[in-house]
C-alpha positions as CSV (number, residue, x, y, z in Angstrom):
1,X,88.0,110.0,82.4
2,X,84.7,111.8,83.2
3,X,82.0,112.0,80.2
4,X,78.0,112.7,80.0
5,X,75.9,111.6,77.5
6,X,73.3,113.6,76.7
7,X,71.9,114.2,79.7
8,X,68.8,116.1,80.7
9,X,67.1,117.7,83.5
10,X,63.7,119.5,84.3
11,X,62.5,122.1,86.8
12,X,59.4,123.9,86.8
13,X,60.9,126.9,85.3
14,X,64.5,125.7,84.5
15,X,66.3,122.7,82.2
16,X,69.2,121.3,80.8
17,X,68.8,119.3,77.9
18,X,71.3,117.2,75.9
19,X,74.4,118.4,77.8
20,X,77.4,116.0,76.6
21,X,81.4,116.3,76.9
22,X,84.3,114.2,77.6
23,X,87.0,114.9,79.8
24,X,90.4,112.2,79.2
25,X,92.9,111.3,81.5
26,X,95.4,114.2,82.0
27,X,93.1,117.1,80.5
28,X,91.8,120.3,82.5
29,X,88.5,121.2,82.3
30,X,86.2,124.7,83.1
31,X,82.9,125.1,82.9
32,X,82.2,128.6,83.2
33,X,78.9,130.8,82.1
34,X,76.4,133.9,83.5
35,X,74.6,133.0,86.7
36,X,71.9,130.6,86.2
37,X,72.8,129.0,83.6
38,X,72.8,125.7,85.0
39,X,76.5,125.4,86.3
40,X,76.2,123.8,89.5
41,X,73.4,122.0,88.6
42,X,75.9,119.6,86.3
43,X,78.1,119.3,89.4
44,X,75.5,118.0,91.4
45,X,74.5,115.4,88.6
46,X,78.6,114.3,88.4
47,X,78.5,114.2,92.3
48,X,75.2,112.3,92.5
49,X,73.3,114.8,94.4
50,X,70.9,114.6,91.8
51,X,69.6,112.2,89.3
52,X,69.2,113.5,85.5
53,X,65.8,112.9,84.0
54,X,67.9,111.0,81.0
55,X,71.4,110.4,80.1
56,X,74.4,108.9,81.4
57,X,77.5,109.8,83.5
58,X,80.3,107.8,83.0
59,X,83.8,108.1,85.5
60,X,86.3,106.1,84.5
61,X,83.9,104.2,81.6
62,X,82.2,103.4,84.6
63,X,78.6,103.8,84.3
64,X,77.5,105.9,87.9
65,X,74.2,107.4,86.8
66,X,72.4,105.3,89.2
67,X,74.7,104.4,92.2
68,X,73.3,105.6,95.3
């Protein structure tokens, strides 16, 4: 299970704010949308290549928002 709770995240001319979802066990998931729209940026914040500015990330109702 994968899920993000309201997370946020600021750049000088770009931000996500309040992005949640829930993936369970078993589903399929696409994220899909026009170039820029902030895409890879949630990747990197489920990878841990970045930190949000607030929120949580949870994989397997394991909080990892601020494992290094």
């Amino acid at each position: 299970m994968l899920s993000l709770q309201s997370l946020a995240i600021t750049y000088p001319r770009f931000s996500l704010n309040d992005i949640s979802l829930e993936v369970k066990r078993g589903e399929y998931f696409v994220l899909f949308g026009p170039t820029g729209a902030g895409k890879t940026l949630i990747f990197e914040l489920i990878a841990g290549l970045r930190k949000p500015g607030s929120g949580k990330i949870y994989i397997r109702e394991q909080e990892v928002t601020k494992i290094d």
